[in-house]
C-alpha positions as CSV (number, residue, x, y, z in Angstrom):
1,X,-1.1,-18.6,18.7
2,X,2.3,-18.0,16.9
3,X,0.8,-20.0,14.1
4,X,-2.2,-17.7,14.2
5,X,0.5,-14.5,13.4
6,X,2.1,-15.9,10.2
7,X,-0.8,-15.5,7.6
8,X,-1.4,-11.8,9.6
9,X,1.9,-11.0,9.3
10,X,2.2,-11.9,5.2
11,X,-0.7,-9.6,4.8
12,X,0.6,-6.5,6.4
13,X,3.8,-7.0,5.0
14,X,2.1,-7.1,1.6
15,X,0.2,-3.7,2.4
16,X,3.7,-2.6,3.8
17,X,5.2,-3.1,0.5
18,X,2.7,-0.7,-1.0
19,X,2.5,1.5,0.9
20,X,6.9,1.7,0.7
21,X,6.4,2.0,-3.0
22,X,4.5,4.6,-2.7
23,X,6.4,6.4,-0.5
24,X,9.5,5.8,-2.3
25,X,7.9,7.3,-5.4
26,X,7.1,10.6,-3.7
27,X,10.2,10.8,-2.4
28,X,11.8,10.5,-5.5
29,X,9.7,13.1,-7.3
30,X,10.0,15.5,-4.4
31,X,14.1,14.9,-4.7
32,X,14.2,15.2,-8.7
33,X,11.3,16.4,-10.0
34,X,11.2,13.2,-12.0
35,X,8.1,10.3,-11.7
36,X,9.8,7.4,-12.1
37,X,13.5,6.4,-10.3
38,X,15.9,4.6,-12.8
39,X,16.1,1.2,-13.5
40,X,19.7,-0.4,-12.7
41,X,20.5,-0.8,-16.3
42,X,18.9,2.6,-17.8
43,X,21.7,3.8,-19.6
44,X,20.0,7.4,-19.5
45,X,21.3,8.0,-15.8
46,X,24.7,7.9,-14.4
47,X,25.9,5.3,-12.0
48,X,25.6,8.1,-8.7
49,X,22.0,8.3,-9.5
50,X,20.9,4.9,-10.1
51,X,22.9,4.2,-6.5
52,X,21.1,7.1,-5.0
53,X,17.6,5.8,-6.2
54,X,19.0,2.2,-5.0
55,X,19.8,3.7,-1.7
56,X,17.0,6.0,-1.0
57,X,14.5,3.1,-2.0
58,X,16.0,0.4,0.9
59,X,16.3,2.9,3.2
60,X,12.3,3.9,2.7
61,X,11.3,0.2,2.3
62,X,13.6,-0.8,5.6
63,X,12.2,1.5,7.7
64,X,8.5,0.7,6.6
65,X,9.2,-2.7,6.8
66,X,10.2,-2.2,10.6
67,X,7.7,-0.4,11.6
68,X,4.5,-2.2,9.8
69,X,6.3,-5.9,11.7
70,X,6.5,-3.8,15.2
71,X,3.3,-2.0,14.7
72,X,1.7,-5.8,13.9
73,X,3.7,-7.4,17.3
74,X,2.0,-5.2,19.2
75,X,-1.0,-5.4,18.2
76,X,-0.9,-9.5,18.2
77,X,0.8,-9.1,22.1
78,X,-2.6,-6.9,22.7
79,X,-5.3,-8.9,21.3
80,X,-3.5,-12.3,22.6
81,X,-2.1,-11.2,25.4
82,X,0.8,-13.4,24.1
83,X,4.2,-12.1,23.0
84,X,6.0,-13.1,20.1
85,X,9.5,-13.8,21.6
């Protein structure tokens, strides 16, 4: 059954990843009124912004990633009646 989980798993994590971006990007604009967050190596913001937009952006993708492998657990412990320990 585990086997069964792995290709489900990629797939939500994929749509995880998404929906992260996505996320991230609003939370960006709301925080700086800007659309996009700087790249590492823009030149055009300082080095406390590019490590805010670094940090902001795990912190967002983390979280999503946490909840989109628990919410997927759970929902492969129901349907199977197995858990994934």
């Amino acid at each position: 059954m585990k086997l069964l989980y792995k290709p489900l798993s990629l797939a939500v994590s994929a749509l995880g990843g998404v929906l992260a971006g996505m996320l991230f990007k609003q939370a960006w604009k709301a925080a700086t009124g800007e659309d996009d967050a700087p790249e590492a190596t823009s030149s055009d913001y300082s080095t406390k912004e590019v490590l805010l937009a670094a940090v902001l952006q795990g912190a967002i993708f983390g979280g999503v990633k946490a909840a989109v492998d628990r919410a997927g657990a759970k929902a492969f412990t129901k349907a199977t009646g197995k858990k994934l320990d």
